[in-house]
N, C-alpha and C positions, 0 to 999 in steps of 0.2 A: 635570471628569471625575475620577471616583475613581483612586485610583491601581494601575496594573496591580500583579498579583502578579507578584512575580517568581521567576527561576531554572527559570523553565518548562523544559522540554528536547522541543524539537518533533521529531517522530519522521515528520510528511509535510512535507517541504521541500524541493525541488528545486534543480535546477542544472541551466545550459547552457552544459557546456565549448564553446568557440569551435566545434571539432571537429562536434560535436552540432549545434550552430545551424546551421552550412554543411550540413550533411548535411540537414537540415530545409529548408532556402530551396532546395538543388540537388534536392528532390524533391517541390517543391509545395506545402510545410508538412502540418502535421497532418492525418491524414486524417478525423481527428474533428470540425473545421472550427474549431479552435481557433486563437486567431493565437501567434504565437513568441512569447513576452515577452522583453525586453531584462533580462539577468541581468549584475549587477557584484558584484563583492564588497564594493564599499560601500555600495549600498544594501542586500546583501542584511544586513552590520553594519546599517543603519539602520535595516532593516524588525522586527531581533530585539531592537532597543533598546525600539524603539516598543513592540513586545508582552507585554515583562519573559521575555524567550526566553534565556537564557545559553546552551545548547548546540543547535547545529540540524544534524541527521542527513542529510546527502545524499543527492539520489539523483534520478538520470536517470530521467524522468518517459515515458509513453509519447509517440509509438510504439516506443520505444526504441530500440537500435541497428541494426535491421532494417528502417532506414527504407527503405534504397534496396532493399532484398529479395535481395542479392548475399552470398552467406555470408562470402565470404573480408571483403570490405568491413566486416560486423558483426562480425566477428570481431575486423575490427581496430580500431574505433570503440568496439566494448566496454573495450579494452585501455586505448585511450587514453584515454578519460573516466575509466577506472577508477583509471589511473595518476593524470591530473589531479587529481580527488579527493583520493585519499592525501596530493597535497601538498597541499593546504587544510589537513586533517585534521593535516599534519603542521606544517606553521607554527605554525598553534592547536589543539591537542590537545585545552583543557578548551572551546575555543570550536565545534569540529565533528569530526562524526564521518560517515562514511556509506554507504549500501548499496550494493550491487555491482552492478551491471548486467551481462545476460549474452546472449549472441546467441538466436537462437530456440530454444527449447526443444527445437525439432523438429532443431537439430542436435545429438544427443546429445552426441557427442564433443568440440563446442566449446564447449558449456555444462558441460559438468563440468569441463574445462580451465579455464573462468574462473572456475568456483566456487571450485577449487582453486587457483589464483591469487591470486581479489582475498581469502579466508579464511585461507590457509595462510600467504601471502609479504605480500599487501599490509596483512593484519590489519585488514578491513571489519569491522563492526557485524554486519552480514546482507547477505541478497541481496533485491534488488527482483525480483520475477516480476509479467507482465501477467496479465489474466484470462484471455489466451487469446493463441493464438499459429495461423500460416498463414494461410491464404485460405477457412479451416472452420472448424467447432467445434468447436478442441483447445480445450477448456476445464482446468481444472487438474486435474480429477478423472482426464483422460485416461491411458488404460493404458500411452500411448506415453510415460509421463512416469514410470514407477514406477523409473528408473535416476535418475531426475534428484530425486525425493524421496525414495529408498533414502541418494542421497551427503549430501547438506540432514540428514536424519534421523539416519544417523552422526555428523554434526558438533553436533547440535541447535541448529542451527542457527535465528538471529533469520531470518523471512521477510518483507517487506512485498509485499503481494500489492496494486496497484495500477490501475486499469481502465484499459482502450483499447477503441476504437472497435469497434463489432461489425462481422459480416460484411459486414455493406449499411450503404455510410457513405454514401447518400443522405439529405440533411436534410428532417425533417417539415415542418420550417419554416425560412426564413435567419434565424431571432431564435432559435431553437436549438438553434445547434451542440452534438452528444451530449455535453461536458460537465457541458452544464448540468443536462440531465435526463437522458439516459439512461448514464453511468456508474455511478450508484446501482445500477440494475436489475444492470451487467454483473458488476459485487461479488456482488451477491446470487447471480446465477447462478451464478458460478464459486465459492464459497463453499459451495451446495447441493450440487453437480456433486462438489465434494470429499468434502459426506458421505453420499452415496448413493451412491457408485461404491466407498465404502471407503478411499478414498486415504487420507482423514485419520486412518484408525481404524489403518489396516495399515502404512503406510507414511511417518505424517507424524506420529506420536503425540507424537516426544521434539521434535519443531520448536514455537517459538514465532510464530505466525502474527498477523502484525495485517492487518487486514481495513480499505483507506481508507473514510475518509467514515462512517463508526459504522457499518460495516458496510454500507453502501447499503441495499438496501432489505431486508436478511435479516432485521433485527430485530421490521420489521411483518408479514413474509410467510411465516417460519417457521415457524410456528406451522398454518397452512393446509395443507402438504405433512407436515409431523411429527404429524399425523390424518387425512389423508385418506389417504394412500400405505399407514398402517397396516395399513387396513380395505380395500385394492385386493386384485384378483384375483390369483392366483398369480403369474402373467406377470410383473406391475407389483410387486410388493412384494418390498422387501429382504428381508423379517422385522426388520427393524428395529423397536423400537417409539418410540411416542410419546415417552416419557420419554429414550431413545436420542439420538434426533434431536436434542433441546432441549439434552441434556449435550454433544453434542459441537458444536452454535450456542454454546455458552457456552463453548467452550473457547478460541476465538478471541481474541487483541488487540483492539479495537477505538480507532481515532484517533479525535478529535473535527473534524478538518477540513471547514471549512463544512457543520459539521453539530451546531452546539451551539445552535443555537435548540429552544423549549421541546417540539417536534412531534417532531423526530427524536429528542433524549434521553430523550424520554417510554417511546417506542418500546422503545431500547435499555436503556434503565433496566429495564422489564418483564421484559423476556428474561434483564439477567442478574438480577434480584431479590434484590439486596445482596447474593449471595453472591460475587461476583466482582467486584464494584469495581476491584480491581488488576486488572482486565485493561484498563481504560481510559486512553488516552492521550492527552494533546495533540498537536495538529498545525494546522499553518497553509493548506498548498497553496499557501506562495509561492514563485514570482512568478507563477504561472499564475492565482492567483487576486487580482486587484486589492488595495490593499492597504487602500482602505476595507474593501471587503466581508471580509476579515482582520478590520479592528479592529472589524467591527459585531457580527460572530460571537463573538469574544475577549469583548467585552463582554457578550453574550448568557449564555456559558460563565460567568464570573466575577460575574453578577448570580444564576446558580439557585443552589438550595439543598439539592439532594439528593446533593452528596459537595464535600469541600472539593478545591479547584481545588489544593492547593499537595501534595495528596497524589496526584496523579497524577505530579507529578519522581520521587517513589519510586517509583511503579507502573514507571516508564522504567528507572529507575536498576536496579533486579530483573532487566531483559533486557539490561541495557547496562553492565555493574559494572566496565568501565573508566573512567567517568565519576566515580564515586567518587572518582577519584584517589590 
């Protein structure tokens, strides 16, 4: 096997403070039908050796802390993973860093408290947000959220915008559970949702937003709604134009997390058309994502040839310039 590149800096990597894991098995597990993975900090050291990974950015993965749906409870699960983290973070400085997790969105006043917390005092990266939040479809474009990417927006703040389960977590099939396939689509939606509601344009301009998974599926489907919505009847159409929609699809982050096989980069490559290459990132999905299926991807990534692998640690390093050291 060739030998990995190293000093990668993975930007989708997770963590299950103990905290988190309890709160997961005392509510059923994921309601996505995904199972818990067992998280240690030594494998998670082992899994970043295996990949040539030097820095791996945390962050509490969905349902997030709103597992049990009781606010005060999220409020405080937030608190304490977030606190957890920082000490990772702080043991090893140049070894991890990572995002904030924050109660539902839909509680204004305890989601900007955390923001203001784990940015201000704890000194996160960024904040993780899901694609959607409640028992509907708050998607992130939502108006209910223009306080909560007004404060992100002031700080310009790094975002990883990360998927959960849609509204109906009935399975099409028991072979699979909506990470397998349908988190792509929920990226994509909340991603759309952002720039035809204007969020992105009016309220999230100075934020740095990575989008998991190379975007899900926005990078094939863009394209479809950024022509057709153009040319819709008054009702339906922003006045947006074509060329509109595509510039601010391109304004997005994008990770490579189980999604560097040569179908979905094709994809993404298209959309941004070398002009944005630095917007590209590494990322793993561990330990939620096996850690073959890690190394098959990684390898997948580090056999193409259309941007060199060792120049995405600077595309990181650009959102992340305490890494620098």
């Amino acid at each position: 096997m060739p030998a990995r590149v190293q000093g990668k800096i993975d930007v989708h990597h997770h963590v299950y403070p103990p905290v988190f894991t309890k709160a997961l098995e005392a509510h059923g597990g994921d309601p996505s039908g995904w199972f818990i993975p067992a998280w240690t900090l030594e494998a998670d050291h082992n899994l970043c050796q295996a990949m040539g990974v030097s820095t791996a950015i945390l962050s509490v993965t969905a349902p997030g802390p709103d597992i049990g749906q009781d606010a005060q409870d999220a409020q405080k699960l937030a608190r304490t993973c977030n606190e957890h983290n920082a000490q990772i973070r702080d043991a090893e400085p140049q070894a991890y860093g990572f995002f904030a997790t924050v109660p539902s969105l839909l509680n204004t006043h305890a989601a900007l408290e955390e923001i203001s917390y784990a940015l201000d005092i704890l000194k996160a990266e960024g904040v993780t947000l899901l694609t959607r939040y409640g028992s509907d479809n708050h998607y992130l474009g939502h108006q209910d959220f223009i306080p909560i990417w007004d404060a992100l927006n002031a700080r310009k703040a790094v975002v990883f915008i990360h998927p959960t389960h849609a509204v109906d977590t009935n399975l099409v099939n028991k072979y699979l559970p909506q990470p397998a396939y349908d988190y792509p689509h929920e990226t994509g939606r909340t991603a759309v949702d952002l720039i035809y509601s204007n969020m992105l344009r009016d309220h999230a301009s100075d934020c740095k937003i990575i989008l998991s998974h190379a975007g899900g599926d926005l990078p094939y489907l863009i394209d479809r709604p950024a022509r057709l919505m153009a040319n819709a009847p008054p009702a339906m159409n922003t006045g947006k134009t074509t060329e509109e929609v595509l510039a601010e699809a391109r304004s997005f982050y994008f990770d490579t997390a189980l999604s560097s096989s040569p179908m979905p980069l094709k994809a993404l490559m298209e959309l941004l058309r070398g002009d944005a290459e630095d917007h590209l990132l590494f990322g793993t999905d561990f330990p939620n994502a096996p850690s073959e299926s890690i190394g098959s991807f990684t390898a997948q990534l580090e056999r193409q040839d259309d941007f060199r692998v060792e120049d995405l640690r600077e595309n990181a390093l650009k959102l992340l310039p305490r890494l620098r050291g």
